[in-house]
N, C-alpha and C positions, 0 to 999 in steps of 0.2 A: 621843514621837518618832513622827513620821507614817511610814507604812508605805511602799517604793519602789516600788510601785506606781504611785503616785502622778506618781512622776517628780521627785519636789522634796523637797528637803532642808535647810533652812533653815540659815543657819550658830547660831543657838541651840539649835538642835535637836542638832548634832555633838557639844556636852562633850566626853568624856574617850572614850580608844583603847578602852575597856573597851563601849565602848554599840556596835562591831562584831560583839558574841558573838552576838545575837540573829537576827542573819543567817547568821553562820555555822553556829546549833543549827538552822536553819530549811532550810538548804541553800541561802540566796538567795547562791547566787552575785554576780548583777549587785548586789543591793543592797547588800553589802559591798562591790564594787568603787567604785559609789560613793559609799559613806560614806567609805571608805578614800582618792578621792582629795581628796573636798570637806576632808576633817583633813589631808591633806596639802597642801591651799595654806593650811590657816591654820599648819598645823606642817611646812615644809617639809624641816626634819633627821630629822622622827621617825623612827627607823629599825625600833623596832617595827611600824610602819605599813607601813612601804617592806618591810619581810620577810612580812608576813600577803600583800603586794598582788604581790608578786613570787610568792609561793607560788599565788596565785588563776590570773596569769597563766601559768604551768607547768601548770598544769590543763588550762586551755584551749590548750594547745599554742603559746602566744605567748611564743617564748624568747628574739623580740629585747626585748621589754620586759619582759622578766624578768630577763634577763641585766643590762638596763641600771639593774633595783632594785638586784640582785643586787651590784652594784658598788658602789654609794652604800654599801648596808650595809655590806659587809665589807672591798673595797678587794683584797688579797692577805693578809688573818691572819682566814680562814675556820674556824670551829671543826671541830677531825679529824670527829666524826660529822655533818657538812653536806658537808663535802668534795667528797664524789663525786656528790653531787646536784647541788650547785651549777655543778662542770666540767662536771656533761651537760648541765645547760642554756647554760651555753658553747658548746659545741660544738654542741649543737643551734643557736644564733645566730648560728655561726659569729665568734662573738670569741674568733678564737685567738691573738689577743693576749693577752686574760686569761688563759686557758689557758697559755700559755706560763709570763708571769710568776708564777702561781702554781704552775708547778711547777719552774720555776728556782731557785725559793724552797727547796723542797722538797729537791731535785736539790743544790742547794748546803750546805743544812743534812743532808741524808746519801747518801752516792756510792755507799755501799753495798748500798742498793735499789734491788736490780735492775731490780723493776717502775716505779719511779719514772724510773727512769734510761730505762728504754723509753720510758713515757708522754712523758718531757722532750723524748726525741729524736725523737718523731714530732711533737709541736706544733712544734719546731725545721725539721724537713721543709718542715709545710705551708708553714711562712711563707719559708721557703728560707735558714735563718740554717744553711748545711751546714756551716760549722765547730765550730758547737756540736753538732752530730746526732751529727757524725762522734766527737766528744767523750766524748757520752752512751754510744752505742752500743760505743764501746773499752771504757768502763765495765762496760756488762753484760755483754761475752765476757770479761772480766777475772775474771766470779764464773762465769758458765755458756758455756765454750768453746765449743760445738757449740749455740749459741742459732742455729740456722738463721732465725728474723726476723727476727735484729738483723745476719746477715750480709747478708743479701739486702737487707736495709735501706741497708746499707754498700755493697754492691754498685750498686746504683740512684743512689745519690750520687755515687760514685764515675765510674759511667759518664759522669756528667758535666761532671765537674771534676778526675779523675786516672787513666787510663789503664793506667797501671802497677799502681797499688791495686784498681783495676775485675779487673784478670787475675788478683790476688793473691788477693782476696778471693774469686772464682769457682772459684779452686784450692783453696781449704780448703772453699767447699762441698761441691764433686764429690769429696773424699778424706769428708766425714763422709756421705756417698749411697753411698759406695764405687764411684766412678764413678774410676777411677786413671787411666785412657788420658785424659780429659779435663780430669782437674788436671793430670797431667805438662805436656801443650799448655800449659796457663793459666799455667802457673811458667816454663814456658821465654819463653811469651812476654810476661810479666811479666819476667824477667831481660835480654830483648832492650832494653826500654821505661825499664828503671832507668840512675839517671843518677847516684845519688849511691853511695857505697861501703857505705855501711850498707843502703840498701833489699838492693844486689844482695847482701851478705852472710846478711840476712833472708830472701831468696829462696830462698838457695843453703841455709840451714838449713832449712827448713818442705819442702823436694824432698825433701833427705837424710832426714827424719823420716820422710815417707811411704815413701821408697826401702825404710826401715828396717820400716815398720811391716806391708809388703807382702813381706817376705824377701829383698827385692833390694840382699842386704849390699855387693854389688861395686858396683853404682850409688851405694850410699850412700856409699859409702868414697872413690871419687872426688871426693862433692863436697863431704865434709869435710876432705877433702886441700885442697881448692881453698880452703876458709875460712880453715885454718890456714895456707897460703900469705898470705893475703892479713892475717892478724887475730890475735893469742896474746891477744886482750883478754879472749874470754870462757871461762872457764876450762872450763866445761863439756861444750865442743866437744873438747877432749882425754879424758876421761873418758869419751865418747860411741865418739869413733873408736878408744880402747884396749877398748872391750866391743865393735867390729866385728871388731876383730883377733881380739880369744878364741874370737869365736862361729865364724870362719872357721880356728879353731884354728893361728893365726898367734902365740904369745905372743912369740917376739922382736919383733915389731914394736909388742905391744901394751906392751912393757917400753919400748921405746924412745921409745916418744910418750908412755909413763907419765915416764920421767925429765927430758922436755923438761918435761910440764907440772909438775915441781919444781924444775926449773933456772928456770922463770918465778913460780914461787909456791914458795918452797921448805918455806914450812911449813906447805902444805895434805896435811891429817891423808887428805883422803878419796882423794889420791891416792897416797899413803904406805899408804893399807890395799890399795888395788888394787893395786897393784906389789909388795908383802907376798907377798900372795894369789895373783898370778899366778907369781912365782919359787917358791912350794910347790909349788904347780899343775905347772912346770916339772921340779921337782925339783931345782933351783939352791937348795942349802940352806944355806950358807954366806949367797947374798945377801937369801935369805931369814930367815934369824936376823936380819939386821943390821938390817932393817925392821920385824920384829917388834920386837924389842928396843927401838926409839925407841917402838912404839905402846906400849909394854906401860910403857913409861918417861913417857909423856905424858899417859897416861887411863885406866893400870891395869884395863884392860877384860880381863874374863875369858874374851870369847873369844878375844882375843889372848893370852894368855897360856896356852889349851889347843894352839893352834898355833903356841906357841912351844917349846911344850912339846913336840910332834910333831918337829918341826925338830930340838930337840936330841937326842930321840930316835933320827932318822935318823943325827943325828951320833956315835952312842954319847956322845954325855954325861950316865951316864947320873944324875950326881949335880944334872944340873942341870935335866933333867928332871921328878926328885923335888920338888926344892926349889920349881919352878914351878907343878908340880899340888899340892901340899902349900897353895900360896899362896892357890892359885885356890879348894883344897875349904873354904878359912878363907874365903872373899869369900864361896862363896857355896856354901854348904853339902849343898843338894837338887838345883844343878842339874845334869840330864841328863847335859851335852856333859861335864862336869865329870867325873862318877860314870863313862861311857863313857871317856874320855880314862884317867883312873887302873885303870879294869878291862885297858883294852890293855898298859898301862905294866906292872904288875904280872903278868901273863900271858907278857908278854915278858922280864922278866927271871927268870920258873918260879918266881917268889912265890907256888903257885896259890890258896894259902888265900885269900892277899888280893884275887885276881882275883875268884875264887868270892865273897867278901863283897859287893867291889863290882857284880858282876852281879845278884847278889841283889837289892840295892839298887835297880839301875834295876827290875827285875821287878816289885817292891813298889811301886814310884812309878808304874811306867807297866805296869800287868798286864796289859792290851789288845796293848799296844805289841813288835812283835818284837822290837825292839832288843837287848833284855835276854838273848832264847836267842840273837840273833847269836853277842853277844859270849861267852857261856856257852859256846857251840858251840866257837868259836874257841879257847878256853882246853882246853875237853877234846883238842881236834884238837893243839893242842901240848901235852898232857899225854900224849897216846898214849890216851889211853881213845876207842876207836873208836865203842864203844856210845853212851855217853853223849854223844861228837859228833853223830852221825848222827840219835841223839833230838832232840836241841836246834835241830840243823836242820831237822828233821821240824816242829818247835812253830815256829820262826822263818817255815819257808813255808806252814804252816797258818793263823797270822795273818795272814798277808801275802794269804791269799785265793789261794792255788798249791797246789792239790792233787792235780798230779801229781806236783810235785817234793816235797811232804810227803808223799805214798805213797811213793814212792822212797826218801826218807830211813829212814821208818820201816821198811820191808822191810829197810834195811841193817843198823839198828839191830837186826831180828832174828837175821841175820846172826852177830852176837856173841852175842846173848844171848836165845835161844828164851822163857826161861822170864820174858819182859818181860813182865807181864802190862797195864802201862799205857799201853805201850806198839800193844799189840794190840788195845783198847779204842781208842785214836785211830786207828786202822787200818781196824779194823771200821765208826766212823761215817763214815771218808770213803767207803772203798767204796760203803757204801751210800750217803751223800749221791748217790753220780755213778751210779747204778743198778746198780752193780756186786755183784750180789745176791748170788749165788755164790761169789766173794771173800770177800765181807762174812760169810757163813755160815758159812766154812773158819774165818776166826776168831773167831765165835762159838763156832762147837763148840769149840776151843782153851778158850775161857774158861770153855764150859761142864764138859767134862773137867776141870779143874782149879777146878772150883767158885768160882768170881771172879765175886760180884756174881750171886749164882745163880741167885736169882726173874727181876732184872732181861734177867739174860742171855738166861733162859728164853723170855721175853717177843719180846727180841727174834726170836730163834728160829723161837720158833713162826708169828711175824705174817709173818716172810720167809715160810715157808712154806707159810702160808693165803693170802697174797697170789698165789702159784705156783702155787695149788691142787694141791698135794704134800700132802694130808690124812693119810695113812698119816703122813711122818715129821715133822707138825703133833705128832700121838698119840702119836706114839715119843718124842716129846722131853717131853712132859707126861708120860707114863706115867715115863719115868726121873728126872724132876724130883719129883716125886709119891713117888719112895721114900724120894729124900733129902731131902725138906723138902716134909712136908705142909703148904704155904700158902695158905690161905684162894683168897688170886689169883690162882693157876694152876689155881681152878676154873673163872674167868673165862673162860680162854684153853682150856680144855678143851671148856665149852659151846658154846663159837664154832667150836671144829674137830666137834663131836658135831652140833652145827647142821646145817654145809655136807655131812656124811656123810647125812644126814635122820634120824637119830637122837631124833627131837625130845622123846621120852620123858624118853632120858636129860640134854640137852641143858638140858630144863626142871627137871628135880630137881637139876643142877647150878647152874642160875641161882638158883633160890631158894635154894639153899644157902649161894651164895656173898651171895645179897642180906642174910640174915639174918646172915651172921657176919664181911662185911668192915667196917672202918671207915675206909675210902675213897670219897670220893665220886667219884671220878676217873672212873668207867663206869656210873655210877648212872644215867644218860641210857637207854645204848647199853642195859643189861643189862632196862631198862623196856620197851623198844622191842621185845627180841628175847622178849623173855615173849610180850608179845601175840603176836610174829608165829606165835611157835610154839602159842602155845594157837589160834590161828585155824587154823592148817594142823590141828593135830590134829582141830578140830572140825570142819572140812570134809571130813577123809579120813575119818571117822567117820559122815559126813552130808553126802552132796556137794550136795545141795539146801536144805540145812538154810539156808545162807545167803539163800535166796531167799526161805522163810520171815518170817526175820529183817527180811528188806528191806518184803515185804509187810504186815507187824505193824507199821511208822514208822507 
């Protein structure tokens, strides 16, 4: 084969697609182009050829005659991994016609990609096919509502073919920008511009949501009033305007657009739980049994059946009560609402053993969880045991992260019973959590007098009081701890007070004493640290120059 140098290429010289390689291992661009076209007038299908020369042409940035390989070869069934090459050189050649058709293609065999559905709807744009855009683009806020592109996309279209949809769609932007003064304008005057009864009913819904979504329950209420004047078709709108009623703590009216919307659906379940729900909530327990009773008779749901349990509760019945929480603890045997509903039940009728099991039981499930001393609380409070209420409530707002009211509690719990001592132990760390020092120490010494937790105690004690630098009754509480229980770790807490007095003699014969015979690692740090500092001070007061020495000899 003569070299393209040359400039000529004989047609005996072409043979077979395969005698291109040596151009292309070589980098000759032009001499591949044209071997590449001289084989493609003697083979003008070969699409091998026509895909090497369309790739040559991408090179060189020539995407109309790339674009126009690009087509012969593949038509619209491009292989997935050429795909996005092939569209950019489309679009680089501006045929957004193929562009189109191949993602119409796309767009039809799956509606559910989003990004396909965008891409659809913008070559739809260019070419100004806006009923299909407008198409595409419902598609992708159909999977991602607040696609701010694809509204503005909507929007742009719209401006120019529907006036009414132009205001609509500008109002759901300005509500996802949080921009509400200027979607309110954009829906009013999208409702002025509508003409059929469903746009203006769609209008009057997408206000109300933002009404709703902004606190402005009375604005929303109005203009769901207004749909339901005009519509009972979409069921949801009743359901909507009976949760404005509760929130505005209106439940008769929320009962009574709860009943319309089952005099129009009479066996929708979800409006049957919210008019359930809202005559508990009422305390109309008669009409609330009666709706319970259908739920609890139609899907056997065990939270219907703890609030129905409630209900009959209220109503003294109380055999049927039983038989309903009985029913419920066989469905479902660990849960909570279950275990709580039967702790109250039994509580209430001065069962207390049984109250107490079931309390237990939540405690044990949920030991984080206040719930469990609620209810415990509750039971002791109608049992008459003052203490053990007041404790429980103590533990109930302790978890709950309320430490004044679990200080409170437990001071009353003392109240009854001085010689709590576990009680004074939760006492003692809230105190001190809230820097309530001297509190906290009133009941440490309590616990220390009555030897509770002794060393521990100790410990706390003393650190209160080296923190306050009260070093005298740091000493006093170690010297009295020290007769009753010589422990190794209140030599610790000794060294530390013997320290800050400058003792540092005795301070150091106590550190190493305790370093040799604790087997704690717990202060093994601090107790290294405090050696040196104390052998360093002794050597210095011993030799105030000596360090200068020291430094001079590095």
């Amino acid at each position: 084969m003569e070299n393209s140098n040359t400039g000529e290429i004989t047609l005996n010289a072409i043979g077979s697609i395969e005698n291109v390689k040596p151009y292309l291992a070589n980098n000759d661009k032009e001499g591949a182009k044209q071997f590449l076209n001289e084989f493609l007038k003697i083979n003008p299908g070969h699409s091998q050829a026509m895909f090497i020369l369309a790739q040559l042409m991408e090179v060189d940035e020539n995407y109309v005659e790339a674009a126009a390989l690009y087509e012969k070869v593949f038509d619209t069934n491009i292989p997935p991994e050429l795909s996005d090459r092939v569209l950019m050189v489309y679009e680089s050649a501006d045929r957004y016609d193929k562009v189109y058709d191949i993602y119409k293609k796309q767009y039809n065999a799956d509606k559910n990609n989003a990004d396909v559905c965008e891409r659809y709807a913008h070559a739809c744009c260019i070419l100004k096919k806006y009923e299909e855009a407008i198409e595409a683009y419902n598609s992708v806020l159909a999977q991602q509502p607040e696609n701010i592109v694809a509204l503005k996309q909507l929007a742009e279209i719209y401006e120019q073919t529907n006036q009414m949809m132009f205001r609509l769609t500008n109002a759901k932007i300005a509500v996802i920008e949080q921009d509400y003064e200027k979607a309110e304008k954009d829906y009013k005057k999208a409702f002025s511009l509508a003409e059929k009864d469903e746009d203006v009913i769609q209008i009057k819904y997408q206000l109300a949501k933002m009404y709703r979504q902004i606190g402005k329950n009375e604005l929303a209420l109005d203009e769901y009033l207004f749909i339901l004047s005009a519509t009972e078709e979409n069921f949801k709108i009743f359901l909507e305007l009976a949760e404005i009623y509760i929130e505005l703590n209106n439940q008769f009216s929320a009962i009574n657009v709860l009943k319309r919307a089952l005099h129009v659906y009479p066996d929708n379940v979800e409006a049957m739980q919210m008019l359930a729900d809202t005559y508990l909530d009422s305390e109309d327990y008669n009409k609330a049994q009666e709706y319970y009773e259908k739920l609890v008779e139609l899907s056997g749901d065990v939270e219907n059946k703890v609030n129905l349990a409630k209900v009959y509760l209220q109503l003294d019945n109380m055999d049927k009560t039983k038989e309903v929480l009985v029913s419920a603890e066989k469905q479902e045997p660990n849960s909570t609402e279950v275990l709580t509903a039967l702790a109250g039940y039994y509580t209430y009728i001065s069962d207390f053993e049984q109250a107490k099991a079931y309390c237990n039981k939540i405690i044990q499930k949920l030991p984080k969880s206040p719930l469990g001393y609620r209810k415990l609380a509750q039971m002791y409070e109608a049992q008459g045991e003052n203490h053990l209420a007041h404790y429980n409530y103590g533990v109930f707002h302790e978890l709950k992260g309320e430490t004044d009211e679990a200080i409170n509690e437990y001071s009353q719990a003392l109240n009854y019973r001085k010689d709590d001592f576990e009680t004074v132990k939760r006492l003692a760390n809230l105190h001190e959590s809230v820097g309530e020092v001297d509190a906290a120490a009133d009941c440490y010494h309590t616990l220390f007098e009555a030897k509770i937790d002794f060393v521990e105690t100790t410990k706390k004690l003393v650190n209160i009081y080296l923190n306050m630098k009260e070093y005298d009754m740091a000493q006093r509480y170690i010297d009295a701890a020290t007769k009753e229980d010589d422990n190794v770790e209140l030599k610790f807490l000794s060294a530390k007070c013997m320290y800050k007095v400058k003792d540092y003699e005795g301070a150091l014969e106590a550190l190493q004493y305790y370093k040799e015979h604790t087997k704690s690692l717990e202060n093994e740090d601090e107790t290294n640290k405090l050696i040196a500092e104390i052998e360093d001070k002794m050597e210095k007061g011993s030799n105030p120059l000596g360090w200068l020495f020291r430094f001079l000899d590095k």
